[in-house]
C-alpha positions in Angstrom: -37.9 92.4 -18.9 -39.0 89.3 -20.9 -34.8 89.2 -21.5 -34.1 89.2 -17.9 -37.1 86.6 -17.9 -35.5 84.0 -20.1 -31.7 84.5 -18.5 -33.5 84.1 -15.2 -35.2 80.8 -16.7 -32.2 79.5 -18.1 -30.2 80.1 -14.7 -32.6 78.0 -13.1 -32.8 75.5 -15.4 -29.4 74.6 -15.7 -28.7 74.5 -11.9 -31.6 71.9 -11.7 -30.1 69.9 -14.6 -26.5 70.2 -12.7 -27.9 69.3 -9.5 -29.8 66.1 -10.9 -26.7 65.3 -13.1 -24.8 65.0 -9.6 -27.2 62.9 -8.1 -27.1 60.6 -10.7 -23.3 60.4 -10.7 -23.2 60.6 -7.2 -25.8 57.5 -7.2 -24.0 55.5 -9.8 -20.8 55.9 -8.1 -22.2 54.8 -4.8 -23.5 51.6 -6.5 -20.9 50.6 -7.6 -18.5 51.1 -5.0 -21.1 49.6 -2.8 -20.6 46.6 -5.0 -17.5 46.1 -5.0 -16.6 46.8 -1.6 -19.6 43.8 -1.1 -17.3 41.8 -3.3 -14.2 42.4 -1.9 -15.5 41.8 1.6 -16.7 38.5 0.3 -13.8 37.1 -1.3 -12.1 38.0 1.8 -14.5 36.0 4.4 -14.0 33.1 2.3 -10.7 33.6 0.7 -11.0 30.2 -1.5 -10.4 30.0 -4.8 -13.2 28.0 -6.9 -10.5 24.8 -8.2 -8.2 23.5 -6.8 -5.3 21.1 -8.5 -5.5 17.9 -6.5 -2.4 15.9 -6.7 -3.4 11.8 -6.4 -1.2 8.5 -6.7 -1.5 6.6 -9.9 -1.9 3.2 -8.6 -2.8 2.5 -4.9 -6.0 0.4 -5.0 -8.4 0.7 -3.0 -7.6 4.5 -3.0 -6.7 5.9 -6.1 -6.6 3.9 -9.3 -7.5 3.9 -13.2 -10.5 1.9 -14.0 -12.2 2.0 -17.5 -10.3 4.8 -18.2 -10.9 6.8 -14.7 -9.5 7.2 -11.9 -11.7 5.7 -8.9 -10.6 4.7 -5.4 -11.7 5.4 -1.8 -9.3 8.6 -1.6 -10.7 9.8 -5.2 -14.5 9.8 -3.5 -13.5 11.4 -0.4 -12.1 14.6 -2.3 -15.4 15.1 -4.1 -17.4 14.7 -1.2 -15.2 17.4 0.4 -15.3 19.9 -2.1 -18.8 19.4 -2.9 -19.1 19.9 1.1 -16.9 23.2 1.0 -17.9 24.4 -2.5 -15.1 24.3 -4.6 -14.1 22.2 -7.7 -11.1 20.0 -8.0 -8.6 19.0 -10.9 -7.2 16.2 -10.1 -3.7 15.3 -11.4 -1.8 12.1 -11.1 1.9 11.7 -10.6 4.0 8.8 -9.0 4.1 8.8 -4.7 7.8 10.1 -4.4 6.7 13.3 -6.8 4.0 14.3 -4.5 5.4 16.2 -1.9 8.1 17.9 -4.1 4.8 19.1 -6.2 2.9 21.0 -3.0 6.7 22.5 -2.3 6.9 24.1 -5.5 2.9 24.8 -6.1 2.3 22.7 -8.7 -0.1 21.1 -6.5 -2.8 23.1 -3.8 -3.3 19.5 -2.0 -2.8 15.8 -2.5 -4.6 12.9 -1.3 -2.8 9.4 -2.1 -2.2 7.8 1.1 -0.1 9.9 3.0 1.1 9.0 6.0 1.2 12.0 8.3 4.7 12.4 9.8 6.7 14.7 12.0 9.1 15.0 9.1 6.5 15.4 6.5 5.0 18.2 8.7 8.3 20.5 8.0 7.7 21.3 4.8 3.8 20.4 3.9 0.6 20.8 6.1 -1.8 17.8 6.8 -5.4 17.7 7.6 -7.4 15.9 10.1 -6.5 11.8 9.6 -8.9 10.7 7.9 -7.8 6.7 8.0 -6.2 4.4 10.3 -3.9 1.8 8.4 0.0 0.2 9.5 2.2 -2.1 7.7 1.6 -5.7 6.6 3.8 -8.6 5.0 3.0 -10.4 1.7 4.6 -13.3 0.6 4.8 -16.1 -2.2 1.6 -18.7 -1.3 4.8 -21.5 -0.8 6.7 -19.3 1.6 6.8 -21.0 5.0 9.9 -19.6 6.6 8.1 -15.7 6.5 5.8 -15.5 9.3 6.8 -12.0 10.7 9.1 -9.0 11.1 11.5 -10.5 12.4 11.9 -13.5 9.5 12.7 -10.4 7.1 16.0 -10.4 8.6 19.0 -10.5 5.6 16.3 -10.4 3.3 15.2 -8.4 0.2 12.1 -6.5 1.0 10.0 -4.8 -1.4 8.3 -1.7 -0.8 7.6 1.5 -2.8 9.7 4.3 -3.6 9.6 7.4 -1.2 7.1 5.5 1.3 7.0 4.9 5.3 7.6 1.7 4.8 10.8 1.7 2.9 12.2 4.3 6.3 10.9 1.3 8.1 12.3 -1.7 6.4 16.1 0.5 6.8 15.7 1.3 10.3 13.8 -1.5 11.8 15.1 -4.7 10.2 18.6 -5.5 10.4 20.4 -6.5 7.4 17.2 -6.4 5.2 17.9 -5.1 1.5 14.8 -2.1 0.8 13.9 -3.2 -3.0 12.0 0.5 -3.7 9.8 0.5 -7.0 7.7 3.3 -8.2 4.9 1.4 -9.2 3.3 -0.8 -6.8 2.6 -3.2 -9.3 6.5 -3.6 -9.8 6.8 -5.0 -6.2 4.2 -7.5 -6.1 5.7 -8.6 -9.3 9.4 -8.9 -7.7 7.5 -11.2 -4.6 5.9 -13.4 -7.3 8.8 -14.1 -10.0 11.3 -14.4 -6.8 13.3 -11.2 -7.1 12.2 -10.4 -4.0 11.3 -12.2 -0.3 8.0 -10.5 0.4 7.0 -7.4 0.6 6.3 -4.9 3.1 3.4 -2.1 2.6 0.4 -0.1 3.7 -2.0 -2.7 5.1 -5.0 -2.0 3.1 -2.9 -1.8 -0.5 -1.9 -5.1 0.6 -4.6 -7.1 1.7 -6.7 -5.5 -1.1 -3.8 -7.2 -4.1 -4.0 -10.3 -2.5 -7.7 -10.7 -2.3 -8.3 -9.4 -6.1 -5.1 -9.4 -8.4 -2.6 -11.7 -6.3 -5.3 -14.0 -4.6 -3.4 -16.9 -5.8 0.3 -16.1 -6.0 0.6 -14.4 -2.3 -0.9 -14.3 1.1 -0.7 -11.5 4.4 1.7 -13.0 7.0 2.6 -11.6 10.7 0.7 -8.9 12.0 -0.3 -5.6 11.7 2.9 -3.0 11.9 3.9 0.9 13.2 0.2 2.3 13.5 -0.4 4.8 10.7 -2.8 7.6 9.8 -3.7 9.3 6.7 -3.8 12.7 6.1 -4.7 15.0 3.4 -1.5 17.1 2.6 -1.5 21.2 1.7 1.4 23.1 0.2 2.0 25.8 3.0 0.3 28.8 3.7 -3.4 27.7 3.3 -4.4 27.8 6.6 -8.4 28.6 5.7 -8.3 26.0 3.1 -6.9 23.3 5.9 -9.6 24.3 8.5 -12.6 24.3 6.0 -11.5 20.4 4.8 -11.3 19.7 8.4 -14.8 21.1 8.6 -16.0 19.4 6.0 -14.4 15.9 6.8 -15.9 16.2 10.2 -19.4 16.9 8.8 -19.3 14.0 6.0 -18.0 11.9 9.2 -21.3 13.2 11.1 -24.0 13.1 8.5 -23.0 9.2 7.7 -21.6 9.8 3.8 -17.8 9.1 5.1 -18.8 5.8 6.5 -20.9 5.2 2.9 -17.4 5.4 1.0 -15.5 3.7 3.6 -18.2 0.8 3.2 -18.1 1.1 -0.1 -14.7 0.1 -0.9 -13.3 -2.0 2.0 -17.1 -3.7 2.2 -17.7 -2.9 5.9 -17.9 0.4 8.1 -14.7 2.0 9.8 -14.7 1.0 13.8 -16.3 3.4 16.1 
């Protein structure tokens, strides 16, 4: 009896040690899959990665620029304050205007931001945000220049512009006769205005107004008016649709809460139009 006793005993003891070793593998299992389905589901409502590689201009002042070593600008600001509004970090990396869009095409870049101008032909092979500046071409000429006073006094003339811009379609298809001088630096066609090798040069508005109030205040001056309305878009390689909508989002809310007009103020020293 006291043998059937102990088998009887040890029967029940180990089905109460299986069943609690199930629940605890059942319960482990559970958490963890619980877990994970918690993290998938999340990284699929947001489905943003945490950096993005920005790809900027090297030298477009007021936008994007190298100052003591950094690079600073309107455009440079604006980023931050959209990723800090998203959530996501961003490494920036410079490269010269006309290597931009070939950059998002083959995914070296996620986005740029360098003055862009968003066009119809630019749309075909990258994606644009929201505009988030108004600008146009303007004309800058030698300070002794009086027989440039418009568009139409570019006519037969050497125009410089840079490389792989609006401005340089313009100058081909608007102004008859007119030589496009393309540079890759921006400094490099200011230069060609001032030693001669070119007549004047024909550019984003605010790029050029900004040079001749700081660097070429006493070389060149802004003649004729303001030219082809322009906007500014932030530019996506294709296929990030969420990222697009959530910098719209956030550009919209840094336009609401007052910080957009803060930078804007801060580098063209007034606040956009209403």
């Amino acid at each position: 009896m006291l043998i059937v006793k102990r088998s009887l005993w040890g029967i029940v003891l180990l089905t109460f040690m299986a069943v609690l070793g199930a629940c605890g593998g059942g319960g482990s299992e559970s958490t963890g899959s619980e877990s994970d389905s918690t993290e998938n589901e999340s990284s699929s409502e947001e489905g943003l990665k945490d950096v993005y590689t920005v790809a900027s201009d090297t030298s477009f002042v007021p936008f994007e620029f190298k100052e003591d070593g950094e690079y600073v600008g309107f455009d440079i600001d604006l980023i931050n304050a959209i990723a800090d509004e998203v959530g996501f970090d961003i490494k920036l990396e410079t490269t010269n205007f006309d290597g931009i869009i070939p950059g998002l095409q083959t995914g070296s870049f996620d986005m740029a931001i360098a003055g862009i101008t968003i066009t119809e032909d630019r749309k075909k092979t990258v994606d644009f945000s929201d505009p988030y500046y108004d600008a146009g071409l303007r004309i800058g000429v030698a300070v002794d220049n009086n027989d440039i006073n418009g568009i139409e006094d570019l006519e037969g003339k050497t125009v410089a512009t840079r490389l792989g811009s609006t401005s340089a379609d313009y100058i081909k298809e608007n102004i008859e006769g007119a030589e496009a001088s393309q540079f890759e630096q921006l400094d490099q066609a200011y230069m060609a205005v001032e030693n001669g090798s070119a007549d004047a040069i024909l550019y984003d508005a605010p790029n050029v107004a900004y040079y001749i109030q700081t660097k070429g205040k006493d070389s060149l001056k802004l003649v004729g008016d303001l030219y082809q309305a322009e906007q500014y878009g932030i530019a996506f390689a294709k296929g990030q649709d969420e990222l697009v909508t959530k910098v719209n989002e956030a550009l919209a809310a840094l336009k609401e809460n007052g910080k957009y007009d803060e930078i804007y103020e801060k580098w063209f020293g007034e606040r956009p139009e209403s």
